[in-house]
LUMVEX-386384 format. One record per residue: chain; x, y, z of N, C-alpha, C in turn. Coordinates in steps of 0.2 Angstrom, whole numbers. Atoms other than C-alpha are relative to their C-alpha. Layout:
BEGIN
(rec "A", (X, Y, Z), (X, Y, Z), (X, Y, Z))
...
END
This chain:
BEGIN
(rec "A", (-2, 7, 0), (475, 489, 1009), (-7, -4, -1))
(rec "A", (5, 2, 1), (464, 475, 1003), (-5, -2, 7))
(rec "A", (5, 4, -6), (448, 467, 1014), (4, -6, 3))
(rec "A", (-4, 7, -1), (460, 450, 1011), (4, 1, 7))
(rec "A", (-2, 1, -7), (468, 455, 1027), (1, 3, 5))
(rec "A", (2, -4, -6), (468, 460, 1045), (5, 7, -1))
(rec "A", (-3, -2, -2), (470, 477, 1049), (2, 1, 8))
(rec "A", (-3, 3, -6), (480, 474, 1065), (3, 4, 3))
(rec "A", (0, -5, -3), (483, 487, 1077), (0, -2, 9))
(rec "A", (-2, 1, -7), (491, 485, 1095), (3, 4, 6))
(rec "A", (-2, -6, -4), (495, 495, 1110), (6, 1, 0))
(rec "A", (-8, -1, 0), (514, 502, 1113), (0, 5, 1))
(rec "A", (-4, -7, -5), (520, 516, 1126), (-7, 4, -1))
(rec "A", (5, -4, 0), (501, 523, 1126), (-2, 2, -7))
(rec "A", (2, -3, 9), (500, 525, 1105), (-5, -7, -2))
(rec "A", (2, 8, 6), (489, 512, 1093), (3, 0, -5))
(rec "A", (-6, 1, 6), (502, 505, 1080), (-4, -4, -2))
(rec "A", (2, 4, 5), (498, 497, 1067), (5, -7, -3))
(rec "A", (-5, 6, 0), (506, 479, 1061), (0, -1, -7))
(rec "A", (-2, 0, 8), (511, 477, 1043), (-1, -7, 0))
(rec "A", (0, 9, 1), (506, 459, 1034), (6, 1, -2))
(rec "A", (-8, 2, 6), (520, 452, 1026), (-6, -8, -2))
(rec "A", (0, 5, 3), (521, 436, 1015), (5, -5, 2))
(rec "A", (-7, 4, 0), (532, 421, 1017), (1, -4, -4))
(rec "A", (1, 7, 6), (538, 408, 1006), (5, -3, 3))
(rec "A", (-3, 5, -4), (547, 393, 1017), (-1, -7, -4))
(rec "A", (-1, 8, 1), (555, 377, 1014), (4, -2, 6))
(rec "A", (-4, 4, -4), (562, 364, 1026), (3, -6, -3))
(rec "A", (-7, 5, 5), (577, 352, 1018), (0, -4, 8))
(rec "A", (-3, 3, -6), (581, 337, 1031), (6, 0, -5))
(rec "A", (-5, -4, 4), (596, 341, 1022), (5, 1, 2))
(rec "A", (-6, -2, -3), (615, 343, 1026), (-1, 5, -6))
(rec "A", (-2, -6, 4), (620, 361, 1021), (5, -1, -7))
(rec "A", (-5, -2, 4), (634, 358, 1011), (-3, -7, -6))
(rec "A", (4, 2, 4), (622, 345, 1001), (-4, 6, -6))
(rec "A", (8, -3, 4), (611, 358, 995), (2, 9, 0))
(rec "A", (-5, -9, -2), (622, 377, 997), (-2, 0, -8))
(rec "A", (1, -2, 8), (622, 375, 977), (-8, 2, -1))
(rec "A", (6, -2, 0), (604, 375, 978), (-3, 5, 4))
(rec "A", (1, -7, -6), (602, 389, 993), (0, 4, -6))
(rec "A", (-3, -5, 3), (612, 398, 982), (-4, 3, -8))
(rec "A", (3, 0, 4), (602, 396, 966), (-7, 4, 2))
(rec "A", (7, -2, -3), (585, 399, 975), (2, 8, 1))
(rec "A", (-3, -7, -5), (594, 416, 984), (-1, 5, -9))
(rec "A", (1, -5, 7), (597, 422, 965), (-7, 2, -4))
(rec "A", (6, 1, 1), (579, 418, 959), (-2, 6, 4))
(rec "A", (3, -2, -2), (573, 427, 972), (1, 10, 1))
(rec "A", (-3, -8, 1), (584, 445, 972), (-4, 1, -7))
(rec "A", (6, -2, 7), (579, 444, 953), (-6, 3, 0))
(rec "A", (5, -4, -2), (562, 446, 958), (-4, 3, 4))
(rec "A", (2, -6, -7), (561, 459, 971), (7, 5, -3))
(rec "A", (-4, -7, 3), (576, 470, 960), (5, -2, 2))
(rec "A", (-6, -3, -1), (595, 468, 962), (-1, 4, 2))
(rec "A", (-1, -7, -5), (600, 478, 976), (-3, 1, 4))
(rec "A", (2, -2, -5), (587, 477, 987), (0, -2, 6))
(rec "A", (-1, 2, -6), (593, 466, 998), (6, 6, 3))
(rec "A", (-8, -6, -1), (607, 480, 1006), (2, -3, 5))
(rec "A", (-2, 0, -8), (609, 474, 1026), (1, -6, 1))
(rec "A", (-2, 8, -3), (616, 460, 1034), (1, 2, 6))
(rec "A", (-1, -2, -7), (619, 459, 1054), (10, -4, -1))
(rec "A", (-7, 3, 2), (639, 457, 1057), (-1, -6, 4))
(rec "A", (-2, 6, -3), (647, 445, 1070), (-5, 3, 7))
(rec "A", (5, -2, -7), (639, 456, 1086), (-6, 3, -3))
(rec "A", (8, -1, 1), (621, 460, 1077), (0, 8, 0))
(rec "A", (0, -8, 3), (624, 477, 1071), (1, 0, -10))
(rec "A", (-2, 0, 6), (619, 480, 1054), (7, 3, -3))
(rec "A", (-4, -4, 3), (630, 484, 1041), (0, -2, -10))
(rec "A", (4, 1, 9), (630, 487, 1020), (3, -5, -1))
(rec "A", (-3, 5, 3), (630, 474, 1010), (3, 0, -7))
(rec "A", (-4, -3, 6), (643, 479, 997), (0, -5, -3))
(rec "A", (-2, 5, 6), (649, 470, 982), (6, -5, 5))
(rec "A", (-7, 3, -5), (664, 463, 996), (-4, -5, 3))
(rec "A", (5, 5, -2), (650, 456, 1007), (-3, -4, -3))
(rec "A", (3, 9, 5), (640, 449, 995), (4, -5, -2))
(rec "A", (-3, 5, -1), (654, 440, 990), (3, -6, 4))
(rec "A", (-1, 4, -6), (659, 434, 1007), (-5, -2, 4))
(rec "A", (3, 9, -4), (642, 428, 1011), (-2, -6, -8))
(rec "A", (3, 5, 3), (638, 418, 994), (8, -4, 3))
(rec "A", (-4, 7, 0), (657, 410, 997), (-1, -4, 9))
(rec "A", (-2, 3, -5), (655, 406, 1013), (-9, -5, 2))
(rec "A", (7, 0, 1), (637, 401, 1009), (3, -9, -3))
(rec "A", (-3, 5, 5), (645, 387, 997), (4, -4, 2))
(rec "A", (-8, 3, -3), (661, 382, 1007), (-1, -3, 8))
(rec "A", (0, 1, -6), (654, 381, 1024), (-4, -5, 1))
(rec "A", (5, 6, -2), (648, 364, 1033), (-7, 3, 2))
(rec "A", (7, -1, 1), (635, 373, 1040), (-1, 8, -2))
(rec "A", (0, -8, 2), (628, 391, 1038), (-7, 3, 0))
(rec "A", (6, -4, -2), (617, 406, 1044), (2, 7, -3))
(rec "A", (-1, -5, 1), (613, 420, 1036), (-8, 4, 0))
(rec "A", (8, -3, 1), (598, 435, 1037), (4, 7, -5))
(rec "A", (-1, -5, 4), (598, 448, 1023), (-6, 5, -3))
(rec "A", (6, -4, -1), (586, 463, 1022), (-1, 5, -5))
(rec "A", (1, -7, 2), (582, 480, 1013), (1, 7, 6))
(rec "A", (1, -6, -3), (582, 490, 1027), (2, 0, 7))
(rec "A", (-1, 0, -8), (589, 492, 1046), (-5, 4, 3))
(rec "A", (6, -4, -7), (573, 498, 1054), (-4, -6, -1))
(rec "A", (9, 5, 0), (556, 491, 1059), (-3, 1, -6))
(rec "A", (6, 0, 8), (550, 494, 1040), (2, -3, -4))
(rec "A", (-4, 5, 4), (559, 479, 1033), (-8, -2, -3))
(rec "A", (3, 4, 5), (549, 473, 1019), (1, -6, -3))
(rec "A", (0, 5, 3), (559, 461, 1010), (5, -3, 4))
(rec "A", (-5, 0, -5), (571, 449, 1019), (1, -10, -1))
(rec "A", (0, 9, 2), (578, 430, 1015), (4, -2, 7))
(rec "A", (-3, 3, -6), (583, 421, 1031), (3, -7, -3))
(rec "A", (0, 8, 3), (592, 404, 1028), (7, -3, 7))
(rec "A", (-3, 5, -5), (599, 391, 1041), (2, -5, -1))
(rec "A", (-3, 6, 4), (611, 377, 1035), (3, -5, 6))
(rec "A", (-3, 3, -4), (616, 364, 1047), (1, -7, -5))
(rec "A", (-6, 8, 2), (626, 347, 1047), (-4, -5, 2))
(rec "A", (3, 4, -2), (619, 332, 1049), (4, -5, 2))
(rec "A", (-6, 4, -2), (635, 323, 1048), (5, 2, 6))
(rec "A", (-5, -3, -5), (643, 335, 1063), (-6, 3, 3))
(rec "A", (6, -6, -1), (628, 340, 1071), (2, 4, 7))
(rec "A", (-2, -1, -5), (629, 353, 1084), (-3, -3, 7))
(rec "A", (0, 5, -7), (629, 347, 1104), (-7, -2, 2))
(rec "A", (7, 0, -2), (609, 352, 1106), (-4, -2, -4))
(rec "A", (3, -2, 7), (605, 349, 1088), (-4, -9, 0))
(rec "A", (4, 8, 0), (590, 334, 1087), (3, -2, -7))
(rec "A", (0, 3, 5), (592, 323, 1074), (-7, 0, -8))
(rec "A", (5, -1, 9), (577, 329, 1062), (2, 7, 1))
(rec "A", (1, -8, 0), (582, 349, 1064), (2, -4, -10))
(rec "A", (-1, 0, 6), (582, 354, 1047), (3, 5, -1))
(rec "A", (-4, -5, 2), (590, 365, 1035), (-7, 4, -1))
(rec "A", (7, -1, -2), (576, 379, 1034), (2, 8, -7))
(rec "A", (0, -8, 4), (575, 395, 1019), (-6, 4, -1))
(rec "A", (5, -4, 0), (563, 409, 1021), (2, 4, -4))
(rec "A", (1, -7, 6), (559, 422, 1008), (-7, 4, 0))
(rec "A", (7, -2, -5), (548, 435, 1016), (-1, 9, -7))
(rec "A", (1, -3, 7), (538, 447, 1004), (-5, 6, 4))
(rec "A", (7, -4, -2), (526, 464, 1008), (-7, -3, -2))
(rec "A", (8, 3, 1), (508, 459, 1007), (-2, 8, -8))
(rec "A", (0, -4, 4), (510, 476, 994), (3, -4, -7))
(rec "A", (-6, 4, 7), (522, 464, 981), (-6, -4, -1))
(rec "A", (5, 5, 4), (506, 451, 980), (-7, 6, -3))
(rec "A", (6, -4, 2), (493, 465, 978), (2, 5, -9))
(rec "A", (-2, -4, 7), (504, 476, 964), (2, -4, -5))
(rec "A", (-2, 6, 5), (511, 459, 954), (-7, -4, 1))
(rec "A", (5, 5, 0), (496, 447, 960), (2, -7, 1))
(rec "A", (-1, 6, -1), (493, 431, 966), (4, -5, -3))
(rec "A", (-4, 2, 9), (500, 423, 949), (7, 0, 1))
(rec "A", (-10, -3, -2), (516, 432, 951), (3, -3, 5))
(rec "A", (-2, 1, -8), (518, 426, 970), (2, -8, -2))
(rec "A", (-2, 9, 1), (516, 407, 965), (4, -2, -5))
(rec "A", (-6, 3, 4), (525, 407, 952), (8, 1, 1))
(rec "A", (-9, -1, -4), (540, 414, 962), (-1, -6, 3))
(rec "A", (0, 5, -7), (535, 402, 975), (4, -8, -4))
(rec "A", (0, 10, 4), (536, 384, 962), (7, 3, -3))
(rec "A", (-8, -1, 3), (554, 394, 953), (3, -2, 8))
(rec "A", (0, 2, -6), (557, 393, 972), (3, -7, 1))
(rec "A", (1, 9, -2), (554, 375, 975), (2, -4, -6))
(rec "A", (-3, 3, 6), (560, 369, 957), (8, 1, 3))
(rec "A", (-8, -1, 0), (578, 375, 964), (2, -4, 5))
(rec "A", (0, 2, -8), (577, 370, 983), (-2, -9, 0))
(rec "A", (2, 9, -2), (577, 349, 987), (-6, 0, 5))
(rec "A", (5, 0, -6), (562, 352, 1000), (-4, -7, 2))
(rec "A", (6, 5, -3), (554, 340, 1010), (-9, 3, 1))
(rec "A", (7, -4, 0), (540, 352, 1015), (2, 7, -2))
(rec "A", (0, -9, -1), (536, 372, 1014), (-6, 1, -1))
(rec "A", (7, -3, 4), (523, 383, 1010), (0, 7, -1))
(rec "A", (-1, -7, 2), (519, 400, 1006), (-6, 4, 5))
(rec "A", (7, -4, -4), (506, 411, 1019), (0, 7, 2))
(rec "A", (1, -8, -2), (501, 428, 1024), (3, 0, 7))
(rec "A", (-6, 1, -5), (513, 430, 1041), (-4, 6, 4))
(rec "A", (-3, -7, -2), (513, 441, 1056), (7, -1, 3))
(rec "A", (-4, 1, -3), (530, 443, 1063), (2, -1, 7))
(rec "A", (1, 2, -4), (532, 435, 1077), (8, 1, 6))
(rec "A", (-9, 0, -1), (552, 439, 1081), (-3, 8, 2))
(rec "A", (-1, -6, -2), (546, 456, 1087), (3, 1, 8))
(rec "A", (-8, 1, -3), (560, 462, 1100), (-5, 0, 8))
(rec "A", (3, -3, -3), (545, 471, 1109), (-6, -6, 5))
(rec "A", (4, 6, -2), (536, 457, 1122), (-8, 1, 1))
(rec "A", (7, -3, -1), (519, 466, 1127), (-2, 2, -7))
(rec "A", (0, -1, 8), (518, 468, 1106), (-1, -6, -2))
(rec "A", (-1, 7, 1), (522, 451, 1105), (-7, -6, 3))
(rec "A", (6, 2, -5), (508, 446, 1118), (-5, 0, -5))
(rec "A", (3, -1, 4), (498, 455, 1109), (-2, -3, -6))
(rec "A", (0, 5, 4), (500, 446, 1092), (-1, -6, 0))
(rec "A", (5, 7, 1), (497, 429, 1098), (-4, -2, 1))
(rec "A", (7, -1, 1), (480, 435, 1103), (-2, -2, -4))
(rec "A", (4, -3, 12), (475, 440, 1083), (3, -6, 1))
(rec "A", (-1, 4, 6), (483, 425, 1077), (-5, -7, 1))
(rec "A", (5, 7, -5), (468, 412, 1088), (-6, 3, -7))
(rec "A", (2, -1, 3), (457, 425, 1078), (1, 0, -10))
(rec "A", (-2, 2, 6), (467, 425, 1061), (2, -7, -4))
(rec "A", (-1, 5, -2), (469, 407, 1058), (4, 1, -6))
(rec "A", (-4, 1, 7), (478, 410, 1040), (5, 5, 1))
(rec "A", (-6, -5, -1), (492, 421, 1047), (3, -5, 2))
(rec "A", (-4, 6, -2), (506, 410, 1050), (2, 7, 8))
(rec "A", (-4, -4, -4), (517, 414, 1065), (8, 1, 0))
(rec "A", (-8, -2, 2), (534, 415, 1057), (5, -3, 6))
(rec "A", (-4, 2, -2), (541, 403, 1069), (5, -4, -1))
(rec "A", (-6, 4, 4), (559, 397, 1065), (1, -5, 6))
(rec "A", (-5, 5, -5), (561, 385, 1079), (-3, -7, -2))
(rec "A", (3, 6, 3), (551, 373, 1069), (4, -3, -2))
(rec "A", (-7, 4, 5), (566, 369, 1059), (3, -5, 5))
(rec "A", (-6, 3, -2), (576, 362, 1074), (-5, -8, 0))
(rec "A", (1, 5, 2), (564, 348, 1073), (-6, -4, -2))
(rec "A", (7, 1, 4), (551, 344, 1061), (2, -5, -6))
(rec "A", (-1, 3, 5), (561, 333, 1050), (-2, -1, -6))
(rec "A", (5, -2, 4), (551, 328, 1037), (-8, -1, 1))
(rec "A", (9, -2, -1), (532, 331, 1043), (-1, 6, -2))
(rec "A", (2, -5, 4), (524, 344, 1037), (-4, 7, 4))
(rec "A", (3, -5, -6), (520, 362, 1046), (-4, -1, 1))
(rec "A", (8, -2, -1), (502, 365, 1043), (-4, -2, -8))
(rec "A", (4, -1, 7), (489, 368, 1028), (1, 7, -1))
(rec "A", (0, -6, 2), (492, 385, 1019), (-3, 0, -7))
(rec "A", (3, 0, 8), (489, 393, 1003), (2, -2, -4))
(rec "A", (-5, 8, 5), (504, 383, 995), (1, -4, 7))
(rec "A", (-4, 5, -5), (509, 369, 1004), (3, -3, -5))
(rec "A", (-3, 5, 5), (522, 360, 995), (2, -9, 3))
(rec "A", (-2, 6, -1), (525, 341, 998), (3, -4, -2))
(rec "A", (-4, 6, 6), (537, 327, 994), (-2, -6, 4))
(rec "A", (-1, 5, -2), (541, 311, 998), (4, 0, 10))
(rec "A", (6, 7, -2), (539, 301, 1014), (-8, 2, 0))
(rec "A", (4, 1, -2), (525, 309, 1015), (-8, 0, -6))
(rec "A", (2, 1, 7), (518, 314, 997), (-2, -9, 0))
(rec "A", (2, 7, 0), (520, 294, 995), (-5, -4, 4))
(rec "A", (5, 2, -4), (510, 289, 1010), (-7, 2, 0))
(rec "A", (7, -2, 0), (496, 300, 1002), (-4, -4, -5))
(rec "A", (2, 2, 5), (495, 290, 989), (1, 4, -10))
(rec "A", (-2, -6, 6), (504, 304, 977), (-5, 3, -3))
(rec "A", (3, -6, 2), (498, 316, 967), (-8, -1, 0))
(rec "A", (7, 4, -1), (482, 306, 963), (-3, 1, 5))
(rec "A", (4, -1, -4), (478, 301, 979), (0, 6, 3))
(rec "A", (1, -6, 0), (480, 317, 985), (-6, 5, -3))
(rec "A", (3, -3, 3), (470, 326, 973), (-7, -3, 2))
(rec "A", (7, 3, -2), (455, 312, 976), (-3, 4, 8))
(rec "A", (4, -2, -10), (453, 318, 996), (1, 8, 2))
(rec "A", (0, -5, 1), (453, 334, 990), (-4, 4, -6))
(rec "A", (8, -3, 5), (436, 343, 983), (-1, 5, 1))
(rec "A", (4, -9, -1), (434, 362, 989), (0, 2, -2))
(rec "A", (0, -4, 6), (431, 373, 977), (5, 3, 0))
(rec "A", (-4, -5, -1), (445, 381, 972), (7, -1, 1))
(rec "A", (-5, 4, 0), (458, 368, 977), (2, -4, -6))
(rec "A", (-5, 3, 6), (471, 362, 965), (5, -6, 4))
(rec "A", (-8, 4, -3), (485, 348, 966), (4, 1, -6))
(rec "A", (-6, 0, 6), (499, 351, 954), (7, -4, 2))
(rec "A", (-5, 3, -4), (511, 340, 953), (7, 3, -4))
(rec "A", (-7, -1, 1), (529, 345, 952), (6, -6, -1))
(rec "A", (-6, 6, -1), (548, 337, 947), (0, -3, 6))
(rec "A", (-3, 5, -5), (555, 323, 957), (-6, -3, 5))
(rec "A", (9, 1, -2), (537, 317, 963), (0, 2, 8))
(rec "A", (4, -5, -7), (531, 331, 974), (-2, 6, -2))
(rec "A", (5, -4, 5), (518, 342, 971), (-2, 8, 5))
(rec "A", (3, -5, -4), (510, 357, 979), (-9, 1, -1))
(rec "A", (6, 2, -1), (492, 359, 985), (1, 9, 0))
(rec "A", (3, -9, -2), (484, 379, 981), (-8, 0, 2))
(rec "A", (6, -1, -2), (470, 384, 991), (-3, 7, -1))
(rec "A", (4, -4, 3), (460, 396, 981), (5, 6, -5))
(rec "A", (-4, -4, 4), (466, 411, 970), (5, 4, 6))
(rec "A", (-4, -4, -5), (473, 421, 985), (0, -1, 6))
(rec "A", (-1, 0, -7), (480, 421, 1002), (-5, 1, 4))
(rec "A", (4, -4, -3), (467, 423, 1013), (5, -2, 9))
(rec "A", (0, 1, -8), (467, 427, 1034), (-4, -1, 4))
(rec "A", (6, 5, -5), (452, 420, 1039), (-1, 6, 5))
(rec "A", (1, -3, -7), (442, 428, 1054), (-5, -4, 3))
(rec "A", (4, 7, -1), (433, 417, 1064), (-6, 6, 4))
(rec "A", (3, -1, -2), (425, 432, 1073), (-7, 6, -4))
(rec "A", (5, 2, 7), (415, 435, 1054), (0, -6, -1))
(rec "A", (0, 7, 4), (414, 418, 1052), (4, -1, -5))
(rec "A", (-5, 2, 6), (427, 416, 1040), (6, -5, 3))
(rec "A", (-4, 7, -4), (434, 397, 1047), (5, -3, -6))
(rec "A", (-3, 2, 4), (442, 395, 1030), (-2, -8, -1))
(rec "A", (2, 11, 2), (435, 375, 1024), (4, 0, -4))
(rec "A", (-5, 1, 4), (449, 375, 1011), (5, -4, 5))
(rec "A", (-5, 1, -7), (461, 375, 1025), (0, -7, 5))
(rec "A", (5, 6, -3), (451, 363, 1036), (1, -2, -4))
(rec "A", (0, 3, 5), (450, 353, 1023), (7, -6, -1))
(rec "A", (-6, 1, 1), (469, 351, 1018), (0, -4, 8))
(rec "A", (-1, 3, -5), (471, 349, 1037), (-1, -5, 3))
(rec "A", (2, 6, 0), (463, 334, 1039), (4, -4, -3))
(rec "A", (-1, 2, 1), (469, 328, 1028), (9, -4, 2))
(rec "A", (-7, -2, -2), (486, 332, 1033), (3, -5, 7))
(rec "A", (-1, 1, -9), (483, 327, 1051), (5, -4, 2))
(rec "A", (-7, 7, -2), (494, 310, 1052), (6, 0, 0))
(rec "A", (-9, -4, 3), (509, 320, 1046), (1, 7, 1))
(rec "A", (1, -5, -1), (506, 336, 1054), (8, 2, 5))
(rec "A", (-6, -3, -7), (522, 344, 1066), (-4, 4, 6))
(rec "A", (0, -3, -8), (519, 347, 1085), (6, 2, 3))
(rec "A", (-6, -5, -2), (531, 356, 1093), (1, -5, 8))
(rec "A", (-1, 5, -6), (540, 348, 1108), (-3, 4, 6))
(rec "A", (3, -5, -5), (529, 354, 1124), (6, 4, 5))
(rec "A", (-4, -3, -6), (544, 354, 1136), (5, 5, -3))
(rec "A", (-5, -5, 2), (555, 365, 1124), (-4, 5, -4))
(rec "A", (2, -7, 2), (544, 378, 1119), (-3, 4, 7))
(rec "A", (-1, -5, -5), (544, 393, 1130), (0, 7, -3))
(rec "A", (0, -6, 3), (538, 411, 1124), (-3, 4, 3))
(rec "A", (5, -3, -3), (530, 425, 1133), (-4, -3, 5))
(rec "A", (5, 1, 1), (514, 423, 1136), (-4, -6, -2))
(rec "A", (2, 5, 5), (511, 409, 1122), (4, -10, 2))
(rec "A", (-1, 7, -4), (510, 391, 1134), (1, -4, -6))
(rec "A", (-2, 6, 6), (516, 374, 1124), (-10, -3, -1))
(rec "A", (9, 2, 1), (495, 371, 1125), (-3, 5, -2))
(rec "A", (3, -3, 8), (491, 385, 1115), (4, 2, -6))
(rec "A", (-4, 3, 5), (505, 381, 1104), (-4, -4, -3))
(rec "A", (4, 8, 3), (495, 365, 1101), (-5, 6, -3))
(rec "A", (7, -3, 2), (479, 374, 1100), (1, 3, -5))
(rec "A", (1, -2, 8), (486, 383, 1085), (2, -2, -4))
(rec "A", (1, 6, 5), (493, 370, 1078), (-5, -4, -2))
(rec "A", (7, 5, 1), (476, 361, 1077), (-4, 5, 0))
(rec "A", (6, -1, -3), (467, 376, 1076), (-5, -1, -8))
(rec "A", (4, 2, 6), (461, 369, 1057), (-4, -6, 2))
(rec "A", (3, 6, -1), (456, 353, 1064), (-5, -1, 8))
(rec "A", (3, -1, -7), (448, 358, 1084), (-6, 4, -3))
END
């Protein structure tokens, strides 16, 4: 595996296991579902194409027990993907802990919203990749999925970053990984509960971040953006419908702060970021181990 990123390795039942990177490519749509299904759905095709028809195989049913995802199934989730006010779907390669490839997507209503549902949740599409699929294609190849991606999808935000999974079932596992991630600061934490309310602000600073409007516009668009951004290595490109995407360097990096590697690209971006950044509501986050105060802290930990 390259240097590019940690080998991560954590206790479980008396063994040292090891932790597999992954990739993610995320967009957040403030969005009604049934706005933008035709778009889900174009993206969902982009993205099987480039990881092979067929790989996806597994879906969970109605009680969360896999099952194949036949030519039947497939059918019955794009129509119901299409047809339905709102819509959840996860779809995999694989029923074990060795999932590699995997698109998540969460469509809700803005016009019916559910009883708990804040008024900025959003619609939310993740497309998660092995950290093997950027090494064997390359960087090149990852971003230009990411922007065929984002050419389909209406996004307010997203971005694309090296990940640990953060949904693992296992909570002493769990514990464990939100250590590393204080140390790895360019490992996302694959948390989906940012969609229920992030409207349109923007997660973080990665190695894409995509941006549109309101907040693109209050940057002073592509321009001013490009201007308050100097670190070598940094790009603004500007995309359709005015919003652009920001790359920090040729590849993903994980930073390690305990080699001095603080990432200044990163930094950098998040400064800039800062006025339009997403904080997590204190009183509605609850996880483990991981207090809504070192939630923050890793929210900021480009800018602290």
């Amino acid at each position: 595996m390259s240097e590019r990123y940690p080998d991560v390795r954590v206790q479980f039942d008396g063994n040292d296991v090891a932790i597999p990177n992954g990739l993610i490519l995320r967009f957040f749509m403030h969005r009604s579902h049934q706005e933008i299904a035709p778009a889900v759905a174009r993206a969902l095709d982009v993205y099987t194409q480039a990881i092979r028809p067929g790989t996806l195989a597994w879906y969970p049913d109605s009680e969360g027990d896999w099952q194949r995802l036949d030519a039947i199934a497939w059918e019955r989730t794009r129509r119901g993907m299409l047809e339905s006010p709102s819509f959840f779907v996860t779809l995999i390669d694989r029923p074990d802990a060795a999932v590699k490839f995997q698109f998540d997507y969460g469509g809700i209503s803005l016009e019916v919203p559910g009883l708990l549902d804040d008024p900025r949740r959003t619609c939310i599409a993740t497309f998660s990749l092995p950290v093997e699929f950027l090494e064997q294609r390359g960087p090149g190849h990852v971003r230009e999925l990411a922007l065929q991606l984002a050419t389909c999808l209406p996004f307010h935000s997203g971005y694309a970053s090296l990940c640990f999974d953060m949904f693992c079932p296992l909570a002493d596992v769990a514990r464990q990984l939100y250590k590393l991630c204080f140390r790895y600061p360019g490992m996302d934490m694959l948390d989906y509960r940012v969609s229920w309310d992030i409207g349109t602000r923007v997660p973080g600073a990665y190695w894409l971040t995509f941006l549109s409007n309101p907040v693109l516009g209050e940057l002073g668009g592509v321009d001013g953006l490009r201007a308050r951004l100097t670190s070598p290595g940094t790009t603004v490109q500007a995309l359709d419908g005015e919003r652009a995407v920001v790359t920090l360097g040729q590849w993903p990096e994980a930073g390690d702060l305990e080699a001095g590697k603080d990432l200044p690209a990163y930094r950098a971006l998040a400064r800039v970021l800062e006025p339009w950044l997403y904080h997590c509501d204190p009183q509605a986050f609850v996880h483990y181990d991981f207090s809504s105060a070192d939630r923050l802290r890793w929210e900021r930990r480009f800018l602290d």
